[in-house]
C-alpha positions as CSV (number, residue, x, y, z in Angstrom):
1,X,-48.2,184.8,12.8
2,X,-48.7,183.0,15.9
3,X,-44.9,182.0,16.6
4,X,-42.6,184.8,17.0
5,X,-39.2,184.2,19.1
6,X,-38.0,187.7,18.2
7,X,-34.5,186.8,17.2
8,X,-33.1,188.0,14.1
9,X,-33.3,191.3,12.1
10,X,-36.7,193.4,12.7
11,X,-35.8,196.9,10.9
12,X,-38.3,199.9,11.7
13,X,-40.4,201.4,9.4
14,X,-39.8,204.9,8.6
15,X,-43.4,206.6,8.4
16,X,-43.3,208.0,4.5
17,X,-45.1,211.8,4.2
18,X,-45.4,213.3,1.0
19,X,-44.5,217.1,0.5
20,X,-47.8,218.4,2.8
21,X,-46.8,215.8,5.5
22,X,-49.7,213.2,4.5
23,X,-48.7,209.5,4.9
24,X,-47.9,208.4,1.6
25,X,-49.7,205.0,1.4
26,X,-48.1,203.4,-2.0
27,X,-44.7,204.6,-0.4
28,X,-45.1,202.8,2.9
29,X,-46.0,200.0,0.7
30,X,-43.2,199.9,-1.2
31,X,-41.4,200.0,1.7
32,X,-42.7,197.1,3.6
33,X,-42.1,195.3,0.1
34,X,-38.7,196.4,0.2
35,X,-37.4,194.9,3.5
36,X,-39.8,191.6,3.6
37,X,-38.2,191.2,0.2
38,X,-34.7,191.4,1.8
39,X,-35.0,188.9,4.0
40,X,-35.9,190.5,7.6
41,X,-37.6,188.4,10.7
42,X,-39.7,191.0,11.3
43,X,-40.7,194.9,11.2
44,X,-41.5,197.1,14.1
45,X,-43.6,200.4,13.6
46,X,-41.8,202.4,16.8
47,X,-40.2,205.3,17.4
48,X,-38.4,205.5,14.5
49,X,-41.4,205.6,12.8
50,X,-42.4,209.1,13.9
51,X,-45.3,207.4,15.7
52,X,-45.3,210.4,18.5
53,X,-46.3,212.5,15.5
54,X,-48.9,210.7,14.4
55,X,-52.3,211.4,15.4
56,X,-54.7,208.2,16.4
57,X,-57.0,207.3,13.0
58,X,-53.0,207.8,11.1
59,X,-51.3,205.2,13.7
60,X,-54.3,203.2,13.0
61,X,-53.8,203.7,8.9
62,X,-49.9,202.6,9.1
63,X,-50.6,199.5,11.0
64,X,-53.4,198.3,9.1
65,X,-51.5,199.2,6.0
66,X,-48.5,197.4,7.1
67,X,-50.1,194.4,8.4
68,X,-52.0,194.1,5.1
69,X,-49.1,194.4,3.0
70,X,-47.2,191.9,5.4
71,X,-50.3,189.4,4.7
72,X,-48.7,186.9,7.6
73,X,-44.8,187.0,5.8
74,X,-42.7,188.0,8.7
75,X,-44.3,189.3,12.1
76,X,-45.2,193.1,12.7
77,X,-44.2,194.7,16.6
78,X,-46.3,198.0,17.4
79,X,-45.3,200.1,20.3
80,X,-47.9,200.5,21.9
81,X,-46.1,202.9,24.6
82,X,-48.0,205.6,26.3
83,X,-47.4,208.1,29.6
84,X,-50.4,206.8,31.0
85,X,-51.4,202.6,31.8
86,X,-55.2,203.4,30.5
87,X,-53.8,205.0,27.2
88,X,-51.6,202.3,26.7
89,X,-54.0,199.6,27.4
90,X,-56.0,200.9,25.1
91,X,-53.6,201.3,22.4
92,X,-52.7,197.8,22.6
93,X,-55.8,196.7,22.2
94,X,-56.5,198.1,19.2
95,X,-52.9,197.1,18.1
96,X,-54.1,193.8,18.6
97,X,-57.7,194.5,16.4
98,X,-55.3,195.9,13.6
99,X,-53.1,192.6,13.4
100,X,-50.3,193.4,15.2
101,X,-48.3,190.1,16.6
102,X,-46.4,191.7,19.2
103,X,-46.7,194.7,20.9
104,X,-43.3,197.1,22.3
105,X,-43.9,199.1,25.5
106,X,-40.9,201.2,27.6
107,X,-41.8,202.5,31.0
108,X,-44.3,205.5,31.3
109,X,-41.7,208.6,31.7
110,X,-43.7,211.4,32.3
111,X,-44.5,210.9,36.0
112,X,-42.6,207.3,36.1
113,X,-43.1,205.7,39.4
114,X,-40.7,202.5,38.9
115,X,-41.6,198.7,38.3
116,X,-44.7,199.1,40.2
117,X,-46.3,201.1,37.2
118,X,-44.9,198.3,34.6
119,X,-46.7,195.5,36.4
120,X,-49.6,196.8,36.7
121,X,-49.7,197.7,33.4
122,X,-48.8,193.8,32.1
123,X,-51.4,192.7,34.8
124,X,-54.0,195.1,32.6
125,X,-52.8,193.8,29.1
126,X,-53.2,190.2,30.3
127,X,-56.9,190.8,30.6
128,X,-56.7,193.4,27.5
129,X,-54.2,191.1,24.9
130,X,-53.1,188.1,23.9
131,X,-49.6,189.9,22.0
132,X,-46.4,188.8,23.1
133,X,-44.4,192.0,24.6
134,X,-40.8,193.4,24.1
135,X,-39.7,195.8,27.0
136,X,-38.1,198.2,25.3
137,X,-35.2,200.2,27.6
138,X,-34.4,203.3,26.2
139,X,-32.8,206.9,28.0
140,X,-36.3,208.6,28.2
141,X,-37.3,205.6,30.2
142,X,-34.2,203.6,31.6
143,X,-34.9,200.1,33.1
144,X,-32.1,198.5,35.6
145,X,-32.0,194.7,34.3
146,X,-33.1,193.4,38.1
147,X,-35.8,195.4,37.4
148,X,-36.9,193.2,33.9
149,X,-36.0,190.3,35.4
150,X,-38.6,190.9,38.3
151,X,-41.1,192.0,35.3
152,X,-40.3,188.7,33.2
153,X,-41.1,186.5,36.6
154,X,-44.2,189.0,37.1
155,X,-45.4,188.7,33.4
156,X,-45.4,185.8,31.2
157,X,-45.9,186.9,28.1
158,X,-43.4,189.3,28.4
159,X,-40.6,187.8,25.4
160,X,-38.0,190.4,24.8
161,X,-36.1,193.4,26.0
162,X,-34.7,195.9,23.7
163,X,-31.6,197.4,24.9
164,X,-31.0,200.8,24.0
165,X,-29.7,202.8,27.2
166,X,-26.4,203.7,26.7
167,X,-23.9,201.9,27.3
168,X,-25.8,199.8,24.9
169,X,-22.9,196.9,24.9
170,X,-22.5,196.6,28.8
171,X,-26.0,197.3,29.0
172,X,-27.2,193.9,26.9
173,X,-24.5,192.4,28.9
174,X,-25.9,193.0,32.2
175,X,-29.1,192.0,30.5
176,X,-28.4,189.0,29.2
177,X,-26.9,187.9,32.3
178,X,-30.1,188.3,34.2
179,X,-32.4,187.4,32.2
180,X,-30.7,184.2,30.2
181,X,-33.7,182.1,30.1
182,X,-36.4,184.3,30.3
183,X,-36.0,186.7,27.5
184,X,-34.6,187.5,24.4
185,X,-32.3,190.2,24.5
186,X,-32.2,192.7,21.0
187,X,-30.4,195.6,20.5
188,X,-31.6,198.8,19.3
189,X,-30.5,202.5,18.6
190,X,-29.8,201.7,14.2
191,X,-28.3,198.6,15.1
192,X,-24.8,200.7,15.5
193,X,-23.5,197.9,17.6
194,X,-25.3,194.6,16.5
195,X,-21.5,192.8,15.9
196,X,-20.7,193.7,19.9
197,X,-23.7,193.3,21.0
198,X,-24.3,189.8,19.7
199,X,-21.1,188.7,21.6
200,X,-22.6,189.8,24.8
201,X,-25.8,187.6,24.4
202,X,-28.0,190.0,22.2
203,X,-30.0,188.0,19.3
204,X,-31.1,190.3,17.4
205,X,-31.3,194.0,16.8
206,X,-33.9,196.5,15.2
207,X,-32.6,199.1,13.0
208,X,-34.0,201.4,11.0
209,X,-35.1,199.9,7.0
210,X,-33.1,201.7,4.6
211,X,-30.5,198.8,4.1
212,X,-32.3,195.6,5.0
213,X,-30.5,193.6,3.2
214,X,-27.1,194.3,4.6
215,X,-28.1,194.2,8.3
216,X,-29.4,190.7,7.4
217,X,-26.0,189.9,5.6
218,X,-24.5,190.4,8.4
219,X,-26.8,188.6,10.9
220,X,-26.2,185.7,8.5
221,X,-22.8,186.0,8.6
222,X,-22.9,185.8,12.7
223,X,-25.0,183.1,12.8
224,X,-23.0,181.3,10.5
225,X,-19.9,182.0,13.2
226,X,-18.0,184.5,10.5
227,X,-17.7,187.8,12.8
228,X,-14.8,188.3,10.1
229,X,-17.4,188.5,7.0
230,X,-20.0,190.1,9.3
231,X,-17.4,193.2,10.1
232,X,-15.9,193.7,6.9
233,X,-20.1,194.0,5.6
234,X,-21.0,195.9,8.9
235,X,-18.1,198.2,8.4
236,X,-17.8,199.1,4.3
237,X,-21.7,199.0,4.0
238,X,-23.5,200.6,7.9
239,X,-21.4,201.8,9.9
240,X,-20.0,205.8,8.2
241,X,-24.4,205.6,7.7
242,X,-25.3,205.3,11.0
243,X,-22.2,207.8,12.3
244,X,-23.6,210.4,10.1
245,X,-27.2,210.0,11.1
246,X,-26.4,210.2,14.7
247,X,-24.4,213.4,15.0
248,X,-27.1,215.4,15.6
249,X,-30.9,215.6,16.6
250,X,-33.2,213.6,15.0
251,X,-31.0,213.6,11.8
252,X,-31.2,210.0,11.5
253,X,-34.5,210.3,10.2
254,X,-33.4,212.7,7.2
255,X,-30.7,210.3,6.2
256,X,-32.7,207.2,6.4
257,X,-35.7,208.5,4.4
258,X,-32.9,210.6,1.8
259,X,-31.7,206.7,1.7
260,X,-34.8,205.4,0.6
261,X,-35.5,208.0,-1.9
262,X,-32.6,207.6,-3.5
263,X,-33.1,203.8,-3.6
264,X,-36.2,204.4,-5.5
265,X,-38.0,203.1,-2.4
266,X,-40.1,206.3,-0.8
267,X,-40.7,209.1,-2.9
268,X,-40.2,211.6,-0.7
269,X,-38.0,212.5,2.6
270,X,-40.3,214.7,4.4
271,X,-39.6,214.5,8.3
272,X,-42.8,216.0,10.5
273,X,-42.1,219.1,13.0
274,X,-40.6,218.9,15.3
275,X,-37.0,218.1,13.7
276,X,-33.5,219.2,13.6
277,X,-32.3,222.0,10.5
278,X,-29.9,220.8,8.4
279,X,-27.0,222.8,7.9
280,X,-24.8,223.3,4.9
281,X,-22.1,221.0,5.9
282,X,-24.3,218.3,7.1
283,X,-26.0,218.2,3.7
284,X,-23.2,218.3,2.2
285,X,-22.1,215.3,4.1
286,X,-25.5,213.4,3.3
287,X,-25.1,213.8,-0.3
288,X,-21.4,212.7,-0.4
289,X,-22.8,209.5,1.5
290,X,-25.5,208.9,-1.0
291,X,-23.8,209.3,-3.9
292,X,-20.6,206.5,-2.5
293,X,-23.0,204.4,-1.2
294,X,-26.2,204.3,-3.5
């Protein structure tokens, strides 16, 4: 997939486990089946992939997995992001061995020590990669937009930035006006508010892949210039899902992957420690939502 200009819808793989917490192969399968089948631009395997959980040889087994199963369909994004430049280096490189067409980075945010640290690392990966790179901005590691701007001058190959700071809307905003130009702007955090967020200059968004085919509804639906038929899909279909899978913790992983199992897609919704209990009323909640919605 040589060409990838990172606009559209690019949903993120959940990371399927079975009951003992094993990646479930023929799950993650059926998965990447299920959104490339839906129409998507691309998948990312990120955050929302429980990749922090993952140990080394099983980041290596989803991506190869995933980028097999693609077989050059839509592009596959691997963050690649790391608390140290050496770590990340290498993790991109072997990204890059495994398939991968573009790699996601946010700022190291253990012992962050600004832009500096971000150009160096880019300076690293131009000798390391050949990938295309989204800058992701998220609230563990928040990036001002002068300071992608000076990273996009700094680092060609630098294509996107994913917004997912909060104030996400003002945030593409300020992004978009300062990098117009030089990089695609795409929203993040479940794609909660793709509809605003394309008004301000975002062109895409990456949510998470339990309802592919209605985020791409309504991307078609904006591109088409029907913000009308894009809301009245956003709302009925996404948005009481992604209010309920933010209200607490990591939650949103439970209701995604209780999504997919109920869709026939995963089967099973095992989330890796650590993660948020689910109480009573919450599960309550979830199983109302399945049973309206699926």
């Amino acid at each position: 997939m040589s060409q990838f200009d990172f606009q559209g819808i690019i949903p993120i793989l959940v990371t399927p486990f079975d009951d003992e917490g094993r990646i479930d192969s023929d799950s993650l399968k059926a998965l990447v089946e299920f959104n490339v089948s839906s129409g998507v631009h691309g998948l990312g395997i990120a955050l929302g992939s429980e990749i922090f959980k993952l140990t080394d040889p099983e980041r290596d087994q989803v991506l190869k997995l995933v980028v097999e199963t693609v077989n050059g369909r839509v592009p596959v994004v691997m963050n690649t992001s790391a608390p140290g430049t050496d770590i990340a280096v290498t993790l991109s490189r072997r990204a890059q061995e495994l398939g991968a067409d573009a790699l996601m980075i946010y700022p190291m945010s253990f012992m962050p020590t600004g832009p500096e640290a971000m150009l160096d690392l880019f300076d690293r990966l131009d000798s390391a990669t050949s990938l295309p790179i989204i800058l992701q901005d998220v609230p563990q590691a928040p990036i001002s937009a002068e300071a992608v701007r000076r990273i996009a001058l700094h680092a060609s190959r630098t294509a996107a930035i994913k917004v997912e700071t909060l104030p996400t809307v003002a945030q593409v905003r300020t992004m978009a006006e300062k990098v117009a130009g030089q990089l695609t702007v795409i929203g993040g955090a479940g794609g909660s508010y793709m509809i605003e967020e394309y008004r301000r200059g975002a062109r895409g968004t990456m949510p998470f892949c339990s309802q592919p085919e209605d985020f791409v509804a309504v991307w078609d639906h904006l591109v088409a210039g029907d913000e009308v038929a894009a809301r009245d899909r956003f709302d009925s279909r996404i948005m009481a899902i992604n209010r309920l899978a933010a209200q607490d913790g990591d939650l949103f992983y439970h209701v995604h992957k209780r999504i997919l199992q109920r869709r026939g897609v995963i089967a099973g919704a095992f989330v890796r420690s650590p993660t948020c209990r689910i109480d009573a009323v919450t599960l309550r909640e979830i199983d109302a939502m399945l049973e309206r919605y699926f």
